[in-house]
N, C-alpha and C positions, 0 to 999 in steps of 0.2 A: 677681469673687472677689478679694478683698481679700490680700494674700500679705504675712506676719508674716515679718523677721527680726528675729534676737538670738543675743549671742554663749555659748556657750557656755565659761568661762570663756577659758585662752588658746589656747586648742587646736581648738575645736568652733564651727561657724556650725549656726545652728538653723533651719530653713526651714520654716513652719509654712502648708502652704497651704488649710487650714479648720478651723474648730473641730470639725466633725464630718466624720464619716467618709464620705465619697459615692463613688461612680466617678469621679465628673467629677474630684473634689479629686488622686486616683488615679491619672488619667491626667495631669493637671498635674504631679505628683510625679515620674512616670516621664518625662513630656521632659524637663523640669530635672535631674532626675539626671543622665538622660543627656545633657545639656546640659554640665552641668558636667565631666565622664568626655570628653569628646572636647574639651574647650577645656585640656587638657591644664596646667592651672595647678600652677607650679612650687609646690613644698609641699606641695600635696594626699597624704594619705596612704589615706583613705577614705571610700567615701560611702554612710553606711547610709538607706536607705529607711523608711520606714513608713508608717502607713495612709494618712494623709493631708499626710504631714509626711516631712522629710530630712534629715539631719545632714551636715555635710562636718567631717572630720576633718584636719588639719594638721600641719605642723611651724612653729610660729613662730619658730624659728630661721633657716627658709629665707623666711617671710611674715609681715607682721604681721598680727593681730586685723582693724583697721582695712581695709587691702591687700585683705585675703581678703574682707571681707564687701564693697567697691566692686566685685571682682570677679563675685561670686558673684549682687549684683544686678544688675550690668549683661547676666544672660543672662536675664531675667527676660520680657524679649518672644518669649522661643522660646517660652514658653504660650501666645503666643496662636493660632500654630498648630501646639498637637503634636500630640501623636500619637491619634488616635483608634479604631486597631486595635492587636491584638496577637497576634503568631503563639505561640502557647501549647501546652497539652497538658491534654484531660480524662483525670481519676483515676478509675479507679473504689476505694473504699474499704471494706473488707467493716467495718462495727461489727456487735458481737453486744451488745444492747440489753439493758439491767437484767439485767447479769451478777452473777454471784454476787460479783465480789473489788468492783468498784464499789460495789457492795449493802452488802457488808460494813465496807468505809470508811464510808460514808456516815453508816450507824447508828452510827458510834465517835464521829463528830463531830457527833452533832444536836445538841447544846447550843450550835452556834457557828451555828445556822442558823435562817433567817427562821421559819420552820413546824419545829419538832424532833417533832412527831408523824406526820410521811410520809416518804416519800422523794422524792430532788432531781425525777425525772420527775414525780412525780404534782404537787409546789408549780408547776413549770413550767404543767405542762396548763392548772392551774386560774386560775393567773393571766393566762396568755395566752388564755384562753378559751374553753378548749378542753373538752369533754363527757366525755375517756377517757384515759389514759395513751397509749392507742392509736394515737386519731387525734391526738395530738400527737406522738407517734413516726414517723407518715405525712407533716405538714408538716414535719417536719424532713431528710426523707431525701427528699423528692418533688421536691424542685428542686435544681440546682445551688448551687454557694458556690465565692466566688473568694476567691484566697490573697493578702491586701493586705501582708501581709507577716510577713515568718519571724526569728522574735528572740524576744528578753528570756531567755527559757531556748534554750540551742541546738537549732537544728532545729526548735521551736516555730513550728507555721503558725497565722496569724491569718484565722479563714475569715468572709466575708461573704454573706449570703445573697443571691442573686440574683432578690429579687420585688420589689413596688413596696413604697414603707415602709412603708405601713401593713398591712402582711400581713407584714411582719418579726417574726420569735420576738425578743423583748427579756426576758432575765431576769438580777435582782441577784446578784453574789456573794455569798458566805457573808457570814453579818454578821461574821468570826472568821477570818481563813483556818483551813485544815487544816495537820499538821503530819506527812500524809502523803497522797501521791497513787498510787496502782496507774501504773507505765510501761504508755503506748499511753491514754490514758484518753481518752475522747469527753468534754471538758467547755465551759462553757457561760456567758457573764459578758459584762452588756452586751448589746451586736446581735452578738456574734464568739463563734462555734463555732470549737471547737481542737482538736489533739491533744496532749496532754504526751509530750513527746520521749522524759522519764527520769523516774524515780520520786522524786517530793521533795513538799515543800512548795504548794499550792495554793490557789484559792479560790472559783474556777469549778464551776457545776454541776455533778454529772457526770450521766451518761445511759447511758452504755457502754464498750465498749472493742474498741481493732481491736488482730486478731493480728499485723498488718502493721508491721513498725519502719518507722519514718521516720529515726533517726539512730543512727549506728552510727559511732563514733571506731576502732575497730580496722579496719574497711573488709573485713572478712570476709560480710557479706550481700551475695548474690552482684547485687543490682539495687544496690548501694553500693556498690561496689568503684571508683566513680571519684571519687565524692564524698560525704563521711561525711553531706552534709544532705540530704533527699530533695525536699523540697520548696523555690521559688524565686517570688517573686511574680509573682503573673498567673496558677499553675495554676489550673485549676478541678477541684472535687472533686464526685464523684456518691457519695454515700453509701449503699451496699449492706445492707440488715440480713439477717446469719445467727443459724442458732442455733449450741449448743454443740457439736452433731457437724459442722458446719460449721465452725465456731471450730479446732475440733480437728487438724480435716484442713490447714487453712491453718497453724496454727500448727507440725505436724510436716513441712510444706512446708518452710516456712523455717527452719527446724532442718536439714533434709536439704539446704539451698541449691539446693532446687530450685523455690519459690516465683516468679512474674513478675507482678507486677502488670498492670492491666491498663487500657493509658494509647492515646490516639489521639492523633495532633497538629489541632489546630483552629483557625480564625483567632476571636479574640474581635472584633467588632462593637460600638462603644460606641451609636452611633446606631442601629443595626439593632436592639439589645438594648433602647434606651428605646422606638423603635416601634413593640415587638410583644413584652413581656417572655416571654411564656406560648410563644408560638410558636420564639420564638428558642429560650427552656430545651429546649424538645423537642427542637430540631434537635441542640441540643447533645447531649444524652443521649442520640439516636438515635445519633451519631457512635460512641458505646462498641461497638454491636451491630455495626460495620463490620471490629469487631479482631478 
C-alpha cells in the first residue's frame, strides 16, 4: 500500500494511506496515528483520523512545514507491523425505519433527488437490488458496521459495513443537497451509513431515525455527561429496527435521563474477521445478548 503525503497549507501534514476506504487502510491509520501521538513531536497540536486517511495538525511557529513532514514520514515503518486488533465496544442502536419526519423531508426535497417519484428507501432497494423496501431494510440492519471515523459535522459517525464488498449497500447522494435534515437521522451516501448529530444541512439518504442522541454540548444526557461526543472510532454498531410505540418509550427514556444504551466491550479481529466474515458478525452480535 502505497502511503500519500502532502502538506496541508502551513499548519496541516495530510496522510493519505488509500484511495479507498478498507480495514486494512484503517488499521494502517490507527498505528500511524498512534505512532505519531507517542513520538511526542514538539509542535504537534492535533491528530485527526479518518477513514482511511490523517491529518496532523501543528504550530509552525514551534516546527517547520518541511520538519514536520521528515518527521511524520520517518514513523512510516510502524505500518508494517501495527496493529491488527482492537479492544472496542458493540452498540446496539434502536432506528425506527420510514418514519414519518424523515418521510416528510424527503418528499420536500424530491426535485433535488436522483428518482423524485419514490422515496430514498425504495430508490435504494431497487438499485442495490433488492425485490422490497423490506428486504433491504433487513441487509442493512442484519450485520454489523464499524465506525472509521467521527467528524465533518460534530459527533458525526462515519459507519462501514462489515461484509465482503461485493454485498456492500452503495448508494449516491442527492443530486442537490437538502437544506434540511431531521437531528438523529439514519442516512446513507457512498458505502458509509451515519447518523446526523444535529439538524442542518445534508445530502445523504435518509432511511430512518434513532431516538438515541449521540451528541449533546450541554452534557446533560445522562450516558454524555463525560463526553458531549458518543461515538469514537473502532465502535461497532448493531442496528436495532422499532416501531413508533417503541420510538416513544425510548425517546421519553432519555427525556427522563433514564435511557442506557446498550454497549458490550469486544476485541475486533482484523484477520479473524477476513477468515470467516459471516461467523465473526455473529459472534459479534451474540456479544450484545451477554449485556
Amino acid at each position: 500500500m502505497h502511503i500519500r503525503y502532502s502538506h496541508g497549507g502551513d499548519e496541516h501534514i495530510f496522510v493519505e494511506i488509500g484511495e479507498e476506504m478498507s480495514l486494512d487502510a484503517f488499521f494502517i491509520s490507527l498505528s500511524l496515528t498512534r505512532a505519531v501521538r507517542e513520538a511526542k513531536i514538539d509542535g504537534v497540536t492535533e491528530v485527526c483520523p479518518a477513514n482511511s486517511s490523517f491529518q496532523v495538525k501543528f504550530d509552525p511557529d514551534k516546527i517547520s512545514p518541511d520538519e514536520m513532514m521528515t518527521k511524520v514520514k520517518a514513523l512510516e515503518h510502524k505500518a508494517e507491523d501495527g496493529e491488527k486488533t482492537l479492544k472496542t465496544r458493540i452498540i446496539e442502536i434502536p432506528v425506527y425505519y420510514q418514519d414519518p419526519w424523515t418521510h416528510e423531508t424527503l418528499m420536500r426535497f424530491r426535485e433535488r433527488h436522483q428518482d423524485p417519484s419514490g422515496s430514498d428507501l425504495e430508490y435504494a432497494a431497487r438499485i442495490n437490488g433488492y425485490d422490497s423496501v423490506a428486504a433491504f431494510i433487513e441487509a442493512h440492519h442484519s450485520s454489523p458496521w464499524f465506525v472509521s471515523m467521527v467528524g465533518f459535522v460534530a459527533g458525526l459517525p462515519f459507519l462501514y459495513q462489515l461484509v465482503d464488498r461485493d454485498r456492500q449497500i452503495e448508494v449516491p447522494k442527492y443530486l442537490r443537497p437538502r437544506t434540511d435534515t431531521p437531528k438523529q437521522t439514519v442516512g446513507y451516501g457512498g458505502c458509509f451509513s451515519c447518523i446526523y448529530s444535529v439538524r442542518g444541512a445534508g445530502g445523504y439518504q435518509m432511511f430512518g431515525i434513532t431516538p438515541m442522541p449521540i451528541y449533546d454540548p450541554t452534557q446533560t444526557v445522562s450516558y454524555l455527561k463525560d463526553f458531549m461526543v458518543f461515538f469514537q472510532p473502532g465502535d461497532i454498531v448493531k442496528w436495532k429496527p422499532i416501531d413508533r410505540a417503541e420510538y416513544d418509550t425510548i425517546l421519553a427514556q432519555v427525556e427522563a435521563n433514564t435511557y442506557a444504551p446498550r454497549i458490550r466491550e469486544v476485541v475486533f479481529d482484523l484477520e479473524a474477521f477476513k477468515a470467516d466474515m459471516d461467523g465473526f458478525n455473529a459472534r459479534l452480535m451474540e456479544a450484545l445478548n451477554d449485556v
